[in-house]
C-alpha positions as CSV (number, residue, x, y, z in Angstrom):
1,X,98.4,-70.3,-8.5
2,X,100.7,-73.0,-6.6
3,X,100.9,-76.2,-7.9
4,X,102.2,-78.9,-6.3
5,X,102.6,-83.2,-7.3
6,X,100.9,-85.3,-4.7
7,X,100.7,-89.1,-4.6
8,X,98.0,-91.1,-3.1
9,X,97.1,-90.6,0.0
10,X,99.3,-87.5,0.4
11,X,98.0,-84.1,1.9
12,X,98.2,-80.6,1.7
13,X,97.3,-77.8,4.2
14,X,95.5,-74.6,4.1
15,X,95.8,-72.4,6.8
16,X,95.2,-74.0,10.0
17,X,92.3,-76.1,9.6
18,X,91.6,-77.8,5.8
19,X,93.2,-80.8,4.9
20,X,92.7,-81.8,1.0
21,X,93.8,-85.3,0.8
22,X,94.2,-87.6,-2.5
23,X,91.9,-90.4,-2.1
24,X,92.5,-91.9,-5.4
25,X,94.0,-91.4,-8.9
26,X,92.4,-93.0,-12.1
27,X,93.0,-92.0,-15.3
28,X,92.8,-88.5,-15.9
29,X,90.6,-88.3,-12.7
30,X,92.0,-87.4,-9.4
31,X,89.6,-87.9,-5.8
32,X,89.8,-86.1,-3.2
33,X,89.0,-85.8,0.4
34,X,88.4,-82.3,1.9
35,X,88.5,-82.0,5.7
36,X,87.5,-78.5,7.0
37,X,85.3,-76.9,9.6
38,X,81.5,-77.0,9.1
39,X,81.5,-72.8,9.3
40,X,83.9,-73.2,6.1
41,X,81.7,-74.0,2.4
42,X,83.3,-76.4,0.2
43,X,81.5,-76.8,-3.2
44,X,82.8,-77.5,-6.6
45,X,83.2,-74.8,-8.7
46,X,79.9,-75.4,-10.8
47,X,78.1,-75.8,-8.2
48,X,79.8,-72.5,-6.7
49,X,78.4,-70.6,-9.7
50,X,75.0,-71.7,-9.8
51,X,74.7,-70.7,-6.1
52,X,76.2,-67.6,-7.2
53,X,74.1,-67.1,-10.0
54,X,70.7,-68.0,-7.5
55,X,72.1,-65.6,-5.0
56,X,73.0,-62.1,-7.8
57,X,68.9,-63.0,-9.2
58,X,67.1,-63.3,-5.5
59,X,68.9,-60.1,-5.2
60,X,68.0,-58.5,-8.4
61,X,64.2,-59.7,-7.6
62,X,64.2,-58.5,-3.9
63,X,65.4,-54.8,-5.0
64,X,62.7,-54.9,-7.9
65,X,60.4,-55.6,-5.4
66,X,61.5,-53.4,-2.7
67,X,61.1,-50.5,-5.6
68,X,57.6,-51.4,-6.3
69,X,56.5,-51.2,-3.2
70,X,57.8,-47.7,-2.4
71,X,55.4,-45.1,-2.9
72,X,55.5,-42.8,-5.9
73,X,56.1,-39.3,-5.2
């Protein structure tokens, strides 16, 4: 993992095209301000894991399905 100290305001860069920005620091809360293309998914991580989560059980229910359906030989 890299770390790095930003201030307000400050940037970093990923690859080509994603700029994180820090919008704001208060407290023990940091904001910030993602700029990527539309093609690339930003999420925060919970939300990353309950699409994940979705995703593995639509799966699980499709194949269920799928061998239901399939005839018995």
């Amino acid at each position: 993992m890299l770390v790095l100290s930003r201030q307000r305001d400050e940037s970093i860069i990923i690859g080509d095209n994603i700029v994180i920005t820090i919008v704001d620091i208060r407290g023990d809360k940091v904001r910030l301000g993602i700029e990527a293309p539309k093609e690339v998914p930003v999420h925060r991580q919970e939300v990353y894991e309950a699409i994940q989560r979705e995703r593995i059980q639509s799966e699980s229910g499709e194949k269920v399905a799928d061998d239901s359906a399939s005839p018995s030989t």
